[in-house]
N, C-alpha and C positions, 0 to 999 in steps of 0.2 A: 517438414520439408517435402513438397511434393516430387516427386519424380514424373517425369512424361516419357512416355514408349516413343521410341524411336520411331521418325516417319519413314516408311518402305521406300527406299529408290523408285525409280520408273522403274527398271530393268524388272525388281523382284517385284512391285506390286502384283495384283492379281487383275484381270482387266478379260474384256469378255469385246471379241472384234468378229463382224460377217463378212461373210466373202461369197460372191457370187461367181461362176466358172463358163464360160462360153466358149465355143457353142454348147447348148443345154442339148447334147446329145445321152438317152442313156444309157446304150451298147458302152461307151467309152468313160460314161461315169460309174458304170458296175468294174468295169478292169481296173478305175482308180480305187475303189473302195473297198476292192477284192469280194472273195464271197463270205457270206455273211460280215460284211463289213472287217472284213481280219486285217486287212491294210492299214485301215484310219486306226484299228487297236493297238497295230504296232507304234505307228507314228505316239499317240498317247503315253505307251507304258516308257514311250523311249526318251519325249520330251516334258512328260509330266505335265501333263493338258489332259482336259476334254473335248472331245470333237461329236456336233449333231449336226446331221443335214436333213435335210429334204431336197431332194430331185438336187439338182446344181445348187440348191442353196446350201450354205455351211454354217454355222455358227462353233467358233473357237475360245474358250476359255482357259484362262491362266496366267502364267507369271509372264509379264509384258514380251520378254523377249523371247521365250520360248513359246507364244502364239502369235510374234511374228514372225519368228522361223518356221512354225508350220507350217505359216500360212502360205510362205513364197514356195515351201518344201511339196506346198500341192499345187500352187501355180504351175512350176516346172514338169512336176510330175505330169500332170495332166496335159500340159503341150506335149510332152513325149508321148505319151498313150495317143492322142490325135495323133500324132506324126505314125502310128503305129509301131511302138517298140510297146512289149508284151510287158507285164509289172508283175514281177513274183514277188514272195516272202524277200529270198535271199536277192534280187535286184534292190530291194527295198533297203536292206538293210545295210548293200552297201552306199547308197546315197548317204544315208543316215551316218556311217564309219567316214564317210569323205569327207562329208562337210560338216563342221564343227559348227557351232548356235551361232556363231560369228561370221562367218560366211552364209550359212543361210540365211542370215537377218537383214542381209543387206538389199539395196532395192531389186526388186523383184523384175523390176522393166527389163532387166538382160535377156538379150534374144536366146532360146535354146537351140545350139545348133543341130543339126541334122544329125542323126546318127550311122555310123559306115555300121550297114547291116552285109554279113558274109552270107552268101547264097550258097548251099551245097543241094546233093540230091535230096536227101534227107531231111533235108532242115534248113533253118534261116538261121544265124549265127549272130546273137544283138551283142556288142562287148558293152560291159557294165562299167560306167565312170567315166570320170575323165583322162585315166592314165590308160583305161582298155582301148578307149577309144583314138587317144594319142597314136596307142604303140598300133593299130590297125594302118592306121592312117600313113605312118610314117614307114610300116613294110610296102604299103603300093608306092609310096614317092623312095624308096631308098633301095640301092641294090642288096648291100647291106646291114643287117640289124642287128640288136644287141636289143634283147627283154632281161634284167638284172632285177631279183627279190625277191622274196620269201616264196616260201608253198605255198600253193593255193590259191595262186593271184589269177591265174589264168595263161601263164608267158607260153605252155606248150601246146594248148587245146587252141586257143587264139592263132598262134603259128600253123597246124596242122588246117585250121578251117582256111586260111587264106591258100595253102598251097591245094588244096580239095578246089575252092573258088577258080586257084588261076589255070589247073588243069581242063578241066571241065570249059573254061573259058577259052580253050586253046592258046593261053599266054604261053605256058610252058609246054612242053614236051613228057616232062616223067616229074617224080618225086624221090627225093632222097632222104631216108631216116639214118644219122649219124650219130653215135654214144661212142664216149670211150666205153671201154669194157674192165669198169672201175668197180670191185667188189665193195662197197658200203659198209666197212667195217666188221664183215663175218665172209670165212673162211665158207666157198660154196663149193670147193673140189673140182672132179672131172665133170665135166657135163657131155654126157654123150649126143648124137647126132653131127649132120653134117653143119658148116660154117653160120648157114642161118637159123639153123635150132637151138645154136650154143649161143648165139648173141638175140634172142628172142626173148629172153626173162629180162633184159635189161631194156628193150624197146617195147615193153607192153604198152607203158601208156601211152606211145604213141601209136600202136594197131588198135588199143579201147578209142581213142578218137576217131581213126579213119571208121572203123566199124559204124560209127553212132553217124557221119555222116555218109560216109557208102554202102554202107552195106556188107554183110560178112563174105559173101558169094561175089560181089563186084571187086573187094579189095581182094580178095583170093587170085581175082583172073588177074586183075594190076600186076601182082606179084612174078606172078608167072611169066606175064609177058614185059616184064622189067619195065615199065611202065612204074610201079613203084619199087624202088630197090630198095633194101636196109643192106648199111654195110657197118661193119667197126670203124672207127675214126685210123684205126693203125693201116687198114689196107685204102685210106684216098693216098696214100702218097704217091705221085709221077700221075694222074690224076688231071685233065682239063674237062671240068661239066660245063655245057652249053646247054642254055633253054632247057634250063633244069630247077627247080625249087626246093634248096637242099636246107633243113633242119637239124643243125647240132643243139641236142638235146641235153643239160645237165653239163654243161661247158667247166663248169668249176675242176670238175676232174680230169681237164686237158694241164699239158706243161704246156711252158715258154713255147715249145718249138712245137709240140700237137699245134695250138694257135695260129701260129703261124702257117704251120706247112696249110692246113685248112684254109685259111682265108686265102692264100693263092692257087687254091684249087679253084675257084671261082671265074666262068668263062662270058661269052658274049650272053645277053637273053637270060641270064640267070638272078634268081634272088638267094640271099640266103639269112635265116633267120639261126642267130645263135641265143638259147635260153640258157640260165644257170639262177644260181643260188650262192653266193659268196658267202655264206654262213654254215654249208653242209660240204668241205671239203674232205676227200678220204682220199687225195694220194697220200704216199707214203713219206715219213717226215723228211724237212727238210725242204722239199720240193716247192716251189710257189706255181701257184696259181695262173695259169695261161690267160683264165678268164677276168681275176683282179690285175693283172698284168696290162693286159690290153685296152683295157676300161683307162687306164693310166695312160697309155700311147696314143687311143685313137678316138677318145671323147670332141677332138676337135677337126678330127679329117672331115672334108666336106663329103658327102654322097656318102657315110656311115651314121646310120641313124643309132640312136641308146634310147631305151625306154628307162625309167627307173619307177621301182614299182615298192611302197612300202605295205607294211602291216595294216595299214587302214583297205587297200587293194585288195585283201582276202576275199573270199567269195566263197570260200566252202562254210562249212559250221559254226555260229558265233565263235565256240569255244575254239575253235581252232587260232584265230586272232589271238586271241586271250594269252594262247601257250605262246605262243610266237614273241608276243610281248614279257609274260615271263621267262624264256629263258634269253632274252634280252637284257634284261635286269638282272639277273641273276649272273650273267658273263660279267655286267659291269662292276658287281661288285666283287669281282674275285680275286684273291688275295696273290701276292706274287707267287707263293707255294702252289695255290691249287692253279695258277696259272701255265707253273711247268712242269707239272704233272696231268696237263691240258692234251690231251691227242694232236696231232698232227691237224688234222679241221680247224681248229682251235687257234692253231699257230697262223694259218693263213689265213683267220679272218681279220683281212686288212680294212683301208679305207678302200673301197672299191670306187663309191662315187669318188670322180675329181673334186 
């Protein structure tokens, strides 16, 4: 009895397609390819293909679908680099985390839209994706914003580059850095100095962004001449900011009424961008979440914009994604014991999206 081997789908066949890229510029086909070709290697080890060119020319080899996903994966790509957005390692790799073989395989004819590039002194600010791009877009059209997702996504560096942008642009008047003054699960004691030295370790990474776009010496003088202010989220209250560009940073650790009192500090001319993490909560038990609260109340008011930003979003370290996803899985599986023996974070990680 003879047996016949199974015939390969289309999808997994092995199939070998060229692709031509215009304009045959090569300034803008060396930033596609990276140097020494380390772009196209990523693309390969990612989707289990072979990629050779010459000048604009390409030639693609592999399993049907995963060289037509490459192929539109470099269509795209390369209208962006024309359009001038710069192509790193980690750019690259979030494209790759975004769009799954299924969506890049699809027709390629889609127009690439333009990307909101943030202008500072320092630098030009490209956000990576569809969701970085989303949530830029939608702090210039919204007074205010909601950036909601894991580490890593970009929700505070993204925030701080647009109030840098709208300063500098004379939209606003000053800038406002807001945290609660929520210790993160470890006892930190007394901290000596005056009110903004004591609230300093909690707003670093938002002085490591202004730094990397202003400058250490220009955000110094900001400070000085309240032109940028940090304050704790407990003294806005009685509080009207006008033509102001105010950032609550790590919102998860606001209550009900923090939330609240905050959003009506908000005056004519102003924006204001709220970031959090509904998965890293550390008020004290019992207490729910200002920021999964309000994600609940005001996902449908007009003139407040919500980003929602997942694990695919990351943008730091492969591996950083990875952890994110495992202790995702790992919460899902946990048993009703280890669940109330779960800390207070634990308890309030609700449904946040509607």
């Amino acid at each position: 009895m003879n047996s016949e081997s199974p015939t390969p789908s289309p999808a997994t066949a092995s199939t070998q397609q060229s692709l031509t890229l215009e304009p045959n510029d090569p300034r803008h086909l060396a930033l596609l390819c990276g140097q020494l070709d380390s772009h196209l290697r990523q693309i390969e080890k990612r989707l289990g293909i072979t990629i050779h060119n010459r000048g604009n020319q390409f030639q693609l080899t592999g399993q049907a679908s995963n060289v037509a996903a490459a192929k539109n994966l470099l269509i795209h790509l390369y209208a962006e680099v024309c359009q001038g957005v710069g192509l790193s390692p980690e750019s690259l790799h979030l494209h790759l985390q975004q769009s799954g073989l299924e969506h890049l395989a699809e027709n390629a004819e889609t127009p690439v839209e333009a990307i909101q590039v943030i202008r500072t002194k320092r630098a030009s600010v490209k956000p990576r994706g569809k969701n970085q791009q989303s949530y830029v877009r939608t702090i210039k059209l919204c007074d205010i914003n909601f950036g909601i997702g894991p580490a890593g996504t970009g929700k505070t560096f993204l925030a701080v580059a647009c109030a840098v942008e709208a300063l500098l642009e004379e939209r606003v008047r000053r800038i406002l850095l807001v945290r609660p003054a929520v210790e993160a699960g470890e006892k930190l004691g007394f901290l000596p100095g005056d009110l903004t030295q004591k609230i300093d370790p909690y707003l670093r990474p938002l002085y490591d962004a202004l730094y990397e776009m202003l400058g250490f010496e220009t955000v110094n003088k900001y400070i000085e001449r309240n032109i940028i202010e940090v304050a704790p989220l407990a003294f806005m209250r009685g509080r009207t900011l006008n033509n102001s560009f105010i950032i609550l940073d790590e919102a998860q650790n606001t209550t009900r009424e923090q939330m609240k009192m905050f959003l009506t500090r908000i005056g004519f001319g102003s924006t204001a961008v709220i970031t959090g993490d509904a998965t890293q909560i550390d008020l004290p038990r019992g207490t729910q979440s200002g920021l999964t609260h309000v994600s609940n109340i005001l996902h449908e008011v007009e003139g407040i914009g919500f980003t929602w930003f997942g694990n695919k979003d990351v943008v730091r370290h492969p591996l950083v994604q990875r952890i994110v996803e495992a202790y995702d899985a790992a919460e899902d599986k946990a048993t009703p014991l280890d669940a109330g023996r779960e800390s207070n974070r634990d308890k309030n990680r609700d449904k946040s999206r509607p």
